[in-house]
N, C-alpha and C positions, 0 to 999 in steps of 0.2 A: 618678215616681208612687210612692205607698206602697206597701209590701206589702204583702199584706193579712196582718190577724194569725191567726194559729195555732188551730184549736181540738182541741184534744184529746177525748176520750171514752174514758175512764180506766175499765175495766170489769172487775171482781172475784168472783171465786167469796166467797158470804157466809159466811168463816171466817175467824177472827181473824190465823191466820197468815198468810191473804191479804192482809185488809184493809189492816193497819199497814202493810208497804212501798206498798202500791200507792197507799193515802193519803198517806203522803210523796212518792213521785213526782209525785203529782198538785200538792202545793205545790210542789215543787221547779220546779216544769215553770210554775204559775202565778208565780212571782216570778222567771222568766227573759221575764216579758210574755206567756205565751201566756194564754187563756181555757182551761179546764180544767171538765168537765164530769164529777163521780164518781160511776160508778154500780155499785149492788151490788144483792141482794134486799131486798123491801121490809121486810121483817119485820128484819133487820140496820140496814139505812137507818134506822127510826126511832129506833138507840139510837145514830146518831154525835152528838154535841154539833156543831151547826150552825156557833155562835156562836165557833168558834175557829180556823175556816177562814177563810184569808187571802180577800179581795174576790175575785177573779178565778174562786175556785178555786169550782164550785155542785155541787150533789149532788141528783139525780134518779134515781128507783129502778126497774129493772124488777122485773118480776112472777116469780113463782113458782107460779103459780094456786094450787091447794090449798094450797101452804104459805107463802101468806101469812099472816102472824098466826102463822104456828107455832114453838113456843120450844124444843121438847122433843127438843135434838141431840143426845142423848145414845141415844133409843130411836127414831128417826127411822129409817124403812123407807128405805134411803141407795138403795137400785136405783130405787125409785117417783122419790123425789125426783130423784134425776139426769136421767131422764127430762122429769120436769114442767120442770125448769131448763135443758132443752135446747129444749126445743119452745115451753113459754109464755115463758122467756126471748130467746127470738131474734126471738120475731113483738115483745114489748113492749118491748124495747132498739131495733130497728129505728124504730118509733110514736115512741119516745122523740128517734131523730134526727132522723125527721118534723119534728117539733113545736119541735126543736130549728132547726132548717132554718127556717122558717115564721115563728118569733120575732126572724129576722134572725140567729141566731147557728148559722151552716149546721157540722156538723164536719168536720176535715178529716183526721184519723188515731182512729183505734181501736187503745188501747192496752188490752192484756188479758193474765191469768195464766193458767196452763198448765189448769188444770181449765174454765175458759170458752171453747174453741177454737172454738167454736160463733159466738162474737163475730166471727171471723175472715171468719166465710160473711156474717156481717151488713154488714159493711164494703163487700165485696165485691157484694154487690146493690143497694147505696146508690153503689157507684163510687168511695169512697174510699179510701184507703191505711189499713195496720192493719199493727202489730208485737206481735211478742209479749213478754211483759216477764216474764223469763224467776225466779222468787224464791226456786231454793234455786239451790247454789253449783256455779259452774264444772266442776268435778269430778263432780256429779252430772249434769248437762246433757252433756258427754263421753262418761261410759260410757252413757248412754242412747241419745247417738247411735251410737256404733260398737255396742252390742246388738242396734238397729234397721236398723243398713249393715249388716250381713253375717257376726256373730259372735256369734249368740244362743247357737251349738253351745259357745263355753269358759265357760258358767259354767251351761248346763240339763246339762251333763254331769257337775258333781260337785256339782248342789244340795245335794243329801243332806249335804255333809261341807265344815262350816262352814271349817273351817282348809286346804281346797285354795285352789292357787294360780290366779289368774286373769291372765292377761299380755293385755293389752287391746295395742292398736299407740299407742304411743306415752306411754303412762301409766305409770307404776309399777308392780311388781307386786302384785297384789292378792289379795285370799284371797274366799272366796264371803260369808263375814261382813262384809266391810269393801263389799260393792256395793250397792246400794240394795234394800230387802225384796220390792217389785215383780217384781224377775227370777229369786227361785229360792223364794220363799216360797208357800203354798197357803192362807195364814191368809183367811177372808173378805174383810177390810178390802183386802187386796194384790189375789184376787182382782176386787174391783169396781172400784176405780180403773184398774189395768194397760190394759185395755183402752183409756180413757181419753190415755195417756200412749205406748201405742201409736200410736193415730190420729195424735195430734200429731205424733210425731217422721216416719213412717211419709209423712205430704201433706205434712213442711216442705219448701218448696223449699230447695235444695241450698246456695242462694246467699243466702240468708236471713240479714237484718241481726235480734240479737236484745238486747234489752235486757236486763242481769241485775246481779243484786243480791249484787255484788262488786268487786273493784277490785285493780288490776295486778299492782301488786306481792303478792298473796297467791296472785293461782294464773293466774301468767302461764303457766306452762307445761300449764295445764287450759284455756286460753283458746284457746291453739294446737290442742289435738288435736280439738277440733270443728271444723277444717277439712274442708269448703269454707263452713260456717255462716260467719258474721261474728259473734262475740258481743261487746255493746259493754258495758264493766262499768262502771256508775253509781253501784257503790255504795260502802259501805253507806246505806241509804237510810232514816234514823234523822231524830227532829228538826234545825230545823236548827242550835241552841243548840248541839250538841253538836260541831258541826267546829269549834266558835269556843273550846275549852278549856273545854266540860263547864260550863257559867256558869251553868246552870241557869232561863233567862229562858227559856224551853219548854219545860217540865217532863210537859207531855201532847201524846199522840199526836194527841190526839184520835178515836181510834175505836177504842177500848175497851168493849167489847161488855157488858161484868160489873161488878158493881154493883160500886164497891171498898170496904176497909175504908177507913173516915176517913183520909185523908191524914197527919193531923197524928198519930196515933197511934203509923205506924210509922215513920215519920222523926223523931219526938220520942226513941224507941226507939234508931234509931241512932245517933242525935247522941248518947247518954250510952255511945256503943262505943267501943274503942280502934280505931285506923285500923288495917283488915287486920284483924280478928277474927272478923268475921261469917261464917257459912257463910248463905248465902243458898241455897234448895231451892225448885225451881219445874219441874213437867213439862208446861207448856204450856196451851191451855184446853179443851183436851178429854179430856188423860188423864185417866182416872180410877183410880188405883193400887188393886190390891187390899190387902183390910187387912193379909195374912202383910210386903206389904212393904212397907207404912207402919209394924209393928210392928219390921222389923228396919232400917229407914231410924233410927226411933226412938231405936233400942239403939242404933247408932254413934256417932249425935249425943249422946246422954247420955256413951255413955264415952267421947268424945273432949273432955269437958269444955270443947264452944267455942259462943261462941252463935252463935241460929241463927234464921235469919227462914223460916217455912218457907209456903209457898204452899199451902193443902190443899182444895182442890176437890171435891167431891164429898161431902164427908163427913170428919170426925175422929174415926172407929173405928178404932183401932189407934197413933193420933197421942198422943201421953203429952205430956200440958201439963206444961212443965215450969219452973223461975224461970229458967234459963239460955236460954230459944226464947221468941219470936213466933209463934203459928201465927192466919195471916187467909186469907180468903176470895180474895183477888184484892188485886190493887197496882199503881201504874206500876211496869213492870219500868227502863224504861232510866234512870230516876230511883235505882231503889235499886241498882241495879250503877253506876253514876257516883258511888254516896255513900261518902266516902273509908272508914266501917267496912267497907265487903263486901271480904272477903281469896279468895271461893273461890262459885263456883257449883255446887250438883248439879243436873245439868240432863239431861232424855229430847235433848239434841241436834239439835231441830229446826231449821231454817238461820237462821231469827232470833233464838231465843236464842243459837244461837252466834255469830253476827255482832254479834249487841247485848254478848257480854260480852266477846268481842274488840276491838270497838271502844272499848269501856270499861278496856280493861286489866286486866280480872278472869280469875284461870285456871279452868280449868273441872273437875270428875269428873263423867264423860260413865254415861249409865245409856241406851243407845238401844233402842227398842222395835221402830220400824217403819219402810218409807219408806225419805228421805235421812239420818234419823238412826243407822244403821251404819255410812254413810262419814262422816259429819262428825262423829264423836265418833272417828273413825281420823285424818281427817286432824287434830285436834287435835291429839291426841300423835303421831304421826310426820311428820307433813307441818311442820306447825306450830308444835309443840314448847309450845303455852302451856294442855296438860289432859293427862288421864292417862284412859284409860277402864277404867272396872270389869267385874271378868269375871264373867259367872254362875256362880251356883252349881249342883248335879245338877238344880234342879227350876227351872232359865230365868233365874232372877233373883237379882242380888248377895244377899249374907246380911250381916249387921252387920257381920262381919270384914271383910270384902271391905271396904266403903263403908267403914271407920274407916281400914282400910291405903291407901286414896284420901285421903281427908281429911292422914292425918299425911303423906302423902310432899309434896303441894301445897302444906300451910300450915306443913309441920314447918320445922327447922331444917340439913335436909340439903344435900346440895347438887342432887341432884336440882330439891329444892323452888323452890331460891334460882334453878334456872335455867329452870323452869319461868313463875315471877314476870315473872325479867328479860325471858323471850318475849313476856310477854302486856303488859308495859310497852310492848315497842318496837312490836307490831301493834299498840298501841294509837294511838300517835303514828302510823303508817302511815296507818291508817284514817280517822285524818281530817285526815290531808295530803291526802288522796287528794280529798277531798268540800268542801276550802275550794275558794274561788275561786280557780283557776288551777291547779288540781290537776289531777290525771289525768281522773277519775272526773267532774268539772265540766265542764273541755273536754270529754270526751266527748256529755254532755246537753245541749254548746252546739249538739256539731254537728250531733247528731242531729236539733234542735229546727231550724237553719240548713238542711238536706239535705233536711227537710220544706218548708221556703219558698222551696226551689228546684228542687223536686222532683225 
């Protein structure tokens, strides 16, 4: 007798850094033959391009009640909202299985990101199996576990003082700057989500199979220390053109939330670079930088006389147009970090851009704000070795000197620079050994896919 096939229920918090992995896995997961069903809020749902999604893979959106229809993430009352996305999302993703169930295509696992736990309970009143698919890196998944087991007391005891030491069991040691924002910061932002990322770790079962978006060889020994978890690393979880030597035959993600500049404008741009000259600048899609430090991001880039593609969101007050830069609205990222001019990324360190420009071979200078972005602009340069991170200056944030003495030691001619290069070369070729067919990272999403069909 047949098996029966697979269906997934691939379920996302509606923010860009969720969406892109969790939309890859959702293909990845559809051209291993399972049925794949993606779903996010509806007001995100109607800007993914439908028409690019492989057959298997469909997209159905839950509700948000009141902020359906609403665009405005920038000034969005985040407590209200969380709420409405906890309560109208879990009653409308549940309707959504319903209905899915009804149409003959019943699901059989609930795969969801760390800010949707709520998916979890839904799974669970429908009688089906749910994993969680875990999107920033190994190393942050670790310390959050041992924070939440039993060791909150080494790092709420020297919050205050960035440069103490944190000795976690079994990790490296760490300083209170290098651990995720969440556990010693009081900013807003840290406040509203923690709680959040509490819950999670706080109800995981102990024995818990987790899916995340990394792969072995980068932090096997971060894989280990969340034992008794099982974390299985799938990634990087990028198109899939790109485990195939960068070929460029799927150049979009497909769930790109932001209108981009024309295509052909800044790829026409790079193609008249030298290979390795670009400073490529991009802090994600939500930062919105203030203007003292787009004005001294500005100054570096001018006196370091190298061009630069720079990503500017929010506004170009403080951004100096200059004939040596690009400055646009939005872009495919893993397009222009794959195009042989980018020599150097400046990037807030979020886990997909750092994943995306390690898997691309690009080195990084890390500028991290919030979140996992303080350990992963550390584990670049020391763990890693393929970025350098910038230090702030008296008032929080790099000054042009800072970011130019980043720029020359990465793209100079030292040796620092040259060994920085040759890291982000070799993770480069790691990353997608790991994610071709028969890699690490693949058998791993065979078997998970296999473990579900045999329960």
């Amino acid at each position: 007798m047949d098996q029966p096939q697979q269906h997934f229920l691939v379920v996302s918090f509606p923010a860009q850094g969720h969406i892109n992995p969790s939309l890859q896995l959702g293909k990845r997961l559809a051209r291993l033959g399972a049925q794949v069903t993606f779903s996010t809020a509806t007001e995100v749902h109607r800007r993914i391009p439908l028409g690019k999604l492989p057959p298997l893979l469909a997209c159905s959106p839950y509700s948000v009640g009141k902020y359906d229809g609403y665009v405005d993430w920038v000034n969005i009352d985040w407590h209200d909202f969380l709420q409405e996305l906890k309560s109208v999302g879990s009653r409308t993703l549940a309707e959504l299985a319903r209905d899915l169930a009804a149409a003959g295509r019943p699901v059989t696992c609930v795969v969801y990101n760390f800010l949707v736990p709520w998916a979890a309970a839904v799974a669970r009143d429908l009688g089906v199996t749910s994993a969680l698919y875990w999107i920033q890196s190994a190393a942050v998944f670790a310390i959050y576990h041992l924070y939440f087991r039993g060791h909150p007391g080494l790092i709420k005891a020297n919050r205050q003082d960035p440069l103490s030491s944190v000795d976690l069991p079994g990790l490296p040691v760490l300083h209170v700057r290098d651990v995720p924002s969440l556990l010693f910061s009081r900013n807003p932002e840290d406040d509203l989500f923690f709680p959040l990322v509490e819950e999670l770790f706080q109800t995981m079962d102990t024995k818990a199979r987790v899916l995340i978006n990394t792969f072995e060889a980068l932090e096997l020994d971060y894989l280990q220390a969340a034992e008794p978890v099982e974390l299985l690393p799938i990634g990087p979880t990028l198109p899939s053109a790109y485990a195939d030597g960068l070929d460029g035959t799927e150049t979009s993600f497909g769930g790109d939330l932001f209108e981009q500049t024309p295509r052909e404008s800044y790829t026409a741009w790079l193609d008249a670079q030298p290979n390795r000259s670009v400073v490529y600048v991009s802090f994600g899609s939500y930062t919105v930088l203030p203007v003292r430090q787009r004005e001294e991001i500005s100054r570096a880039l001018e006196d370091s006389q190298r061009s630069y593609l720079w990503v500017a969101r929010g506004g170009r007050e403080g951004v100096k147009e200059s004939s040596q830069g690009m400055v646009v609205e939005w872009c495919s990222q893993v397009e222009v970090l794959s195009h042989r001019a980018v020599g150097c990324f400046v990037t807030h360190c979020g886990w997909n851009s750092t994943l995306e420009s390690l898997a691309c071979g690009v080195p990084i200078v890390g500028m991290p704000k919030w979140s996992d972005q303080p350990a992963n602009a550390h584990l670049a340069e020391v763990a890693w070795g393929f970025g350098v991170r910038s230090e702030p200056s008296a008032e929080g944030l790099p000054d042009a000197a800072e970011l130019r003495r980043c720029l020359d030691l990465v793209m100079g001619e030292g040796q620092r620079g040259e060994a920085v290069r040759q890291r982000a070369e070799i993770w480069g070729r790691r990353a997608r050994e790991a994610v071709k067919e028969g890699g690490s990272s693949d058998r791993n999403l065979m078997g998970f896919v296999q473990q579900r069909l045999t329960g």
